[in-house]
C-alpha positions in Angstrom: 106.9 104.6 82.9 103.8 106.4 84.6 103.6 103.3 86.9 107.4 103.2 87.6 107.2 107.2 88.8 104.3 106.8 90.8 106.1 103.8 92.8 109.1 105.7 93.2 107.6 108.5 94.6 105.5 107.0 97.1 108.6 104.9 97.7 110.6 108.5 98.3 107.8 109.6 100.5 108.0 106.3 102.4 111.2 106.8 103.3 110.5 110.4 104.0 108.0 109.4 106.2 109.9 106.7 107.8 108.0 104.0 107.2 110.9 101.9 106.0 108.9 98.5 105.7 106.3 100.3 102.8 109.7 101.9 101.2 111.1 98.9 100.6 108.1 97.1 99.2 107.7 100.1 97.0 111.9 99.8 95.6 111.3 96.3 95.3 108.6 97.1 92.9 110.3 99.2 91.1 113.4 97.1 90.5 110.9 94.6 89.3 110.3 96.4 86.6 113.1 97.6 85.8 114.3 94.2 85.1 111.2 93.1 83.5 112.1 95.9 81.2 115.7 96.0 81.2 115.4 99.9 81.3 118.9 101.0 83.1 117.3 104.4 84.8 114.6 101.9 86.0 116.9 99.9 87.7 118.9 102.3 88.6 116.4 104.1 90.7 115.2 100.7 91.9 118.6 99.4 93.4 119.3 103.0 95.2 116.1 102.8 97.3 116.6 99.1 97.7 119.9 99.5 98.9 119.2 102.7 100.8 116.0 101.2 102.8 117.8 98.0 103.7 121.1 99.9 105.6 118.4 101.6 107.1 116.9 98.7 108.5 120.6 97.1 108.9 119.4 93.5 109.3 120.9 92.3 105.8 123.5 94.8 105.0 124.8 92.4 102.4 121.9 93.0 100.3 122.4 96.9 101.0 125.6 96.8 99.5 124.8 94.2 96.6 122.2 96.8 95.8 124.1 99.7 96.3 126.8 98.0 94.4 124.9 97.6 91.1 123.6 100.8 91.1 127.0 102.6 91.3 127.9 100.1 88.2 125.1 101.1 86.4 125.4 104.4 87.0 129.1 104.3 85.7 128.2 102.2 82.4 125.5 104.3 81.2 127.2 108.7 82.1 124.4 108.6 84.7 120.3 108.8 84.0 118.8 109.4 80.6 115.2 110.4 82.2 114.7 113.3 84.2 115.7 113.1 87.7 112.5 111.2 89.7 113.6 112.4 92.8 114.6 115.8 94.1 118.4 113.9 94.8 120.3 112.6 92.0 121.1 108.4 93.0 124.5 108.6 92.9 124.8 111.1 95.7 121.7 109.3 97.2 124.0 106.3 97.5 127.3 106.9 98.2 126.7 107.9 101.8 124.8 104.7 102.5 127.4 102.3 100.5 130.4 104.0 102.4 128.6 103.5 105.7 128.0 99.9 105.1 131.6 99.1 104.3 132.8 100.5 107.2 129.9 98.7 109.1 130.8 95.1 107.2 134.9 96.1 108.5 135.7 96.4 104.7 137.9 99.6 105.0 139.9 99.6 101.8 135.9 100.0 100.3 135.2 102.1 102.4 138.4 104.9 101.8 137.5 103.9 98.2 134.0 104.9 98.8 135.0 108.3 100.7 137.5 109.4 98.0 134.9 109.0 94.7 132.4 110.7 97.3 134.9 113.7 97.7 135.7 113.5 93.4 131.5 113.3 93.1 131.0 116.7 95.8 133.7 119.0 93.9 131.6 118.7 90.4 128.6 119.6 91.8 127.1 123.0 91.1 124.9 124.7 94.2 122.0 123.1 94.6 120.5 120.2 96.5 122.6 117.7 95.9 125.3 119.7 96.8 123.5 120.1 100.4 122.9 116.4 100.1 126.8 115.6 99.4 128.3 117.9 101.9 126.3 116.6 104.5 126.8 113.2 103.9 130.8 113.5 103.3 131.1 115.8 106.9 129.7 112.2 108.3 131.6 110.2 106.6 134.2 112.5 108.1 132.9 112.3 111.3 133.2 108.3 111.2 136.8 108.2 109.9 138.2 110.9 113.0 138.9 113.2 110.8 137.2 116.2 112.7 138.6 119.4 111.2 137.5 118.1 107.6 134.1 117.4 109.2 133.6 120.6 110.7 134.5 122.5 107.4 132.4 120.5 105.0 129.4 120.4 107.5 129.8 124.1 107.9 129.4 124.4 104.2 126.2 122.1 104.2 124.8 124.5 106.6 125.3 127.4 104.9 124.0 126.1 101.7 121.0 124.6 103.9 120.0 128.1 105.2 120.4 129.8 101.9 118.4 127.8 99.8 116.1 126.4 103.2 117.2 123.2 102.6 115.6 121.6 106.0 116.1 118.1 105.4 119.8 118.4 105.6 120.2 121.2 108.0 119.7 119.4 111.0 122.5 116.2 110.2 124.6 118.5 109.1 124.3 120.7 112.2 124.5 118.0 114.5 127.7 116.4 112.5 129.4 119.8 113.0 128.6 119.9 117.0 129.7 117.0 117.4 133.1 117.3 115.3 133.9 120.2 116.9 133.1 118.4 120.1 136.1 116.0 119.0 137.9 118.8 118.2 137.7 121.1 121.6 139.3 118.0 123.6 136.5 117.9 126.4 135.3 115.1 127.8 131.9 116.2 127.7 129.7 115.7 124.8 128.4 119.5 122.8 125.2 120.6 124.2 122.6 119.8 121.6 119.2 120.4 123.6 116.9 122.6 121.9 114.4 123.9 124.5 110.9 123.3 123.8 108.1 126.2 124.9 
């Protein structure tokens, strides 16, 4: 188990990092061993990275949703994780972005609207915290991506309120930039929102 946290965290910090190529060796380790072990948090947190890192790199999105895929399932046939979170981001939220994003990408809509609507089910049973950030931010994209601006705006305004009460910088900047450019949709100009931040 010491092994397994260790991986995943450099994997998280990878990824962090951007350094997509080490983050996926590190997930692919991990789901090794979950499988060698047949521990379902194990493979749970190996398939979300695996998934994750590979729509990242969006040469083999098939694999990105297989992986994505079996974690949702396994998430679903076990209530969730047993251990305690190994990440600052639950792998449900942590996934549902990504999967949503790679149906729409692989033109598989009915997934996708599928994906969206357990996304929006996931968000409203979330307390204030993190994940919350994380959801919010994520759903005002998916949002974003499906035209429907006005929804975007108003859950990416949330994120950032959230963001810069708790300092939740990770998020703030998506979900700023989401709610620009929604409300770019939204104003009816042909030009695109002024997002240059001037530099000293």
């Amino acid at each position: 188990e010491q092994l397994f946290r260790v991986l995943r965290g450099v994997c998280a910090s990878s990824i962090i990092a951007g350094d997509i190529g080490h983050a996926e060796r590190m997930a692919m380790e991990c789901l090794q061993i979950g499988e060698s072990t047949s521990d379902a948090d194990f493979l749970i947190e190996g398939h979300c990275p695996l998934g994750y890192v590979r729509w990242v790199n969006g040469a083999d999105l098939g694999s990105a949703r297989q992986h994505l895929e079996s974690m949702m399932a396994l998430y679903r046939e076990n209530g969730g994780i047993a251990k305690a979170l190994l990440t600052a981001q639950d792998p449900l939220v942590q996934s549902l972005g990504p999967l949503y994003l790679t149906y729409y990408a692989m033109g598989d809509q009915d997934n996708a609207d599928a994906t969206q609507a357990a996304f929006l089910e996931t968000l409203e049973g979330l307390g204030p915290g993190f994940d919350l950030a994380s959801a919010l931010t994520w759903y005002a994209f998916t949002m974003l991506i499906s035209r429907n601006y006005q929804a975007s705006v108003d859950y990416a305004a949330r994120a950032i309120a959230l963001c810069e009460e708790h300092g939740y910088v990770a998020f703030l900047g998506p979900a700023t930039l989401t709610h620009a450019l929604s409300r770019g949709h939204l104003s009816g100009s042909d030009e695109e929102p002024d997002l240059h931040v001037p530099r000293e």
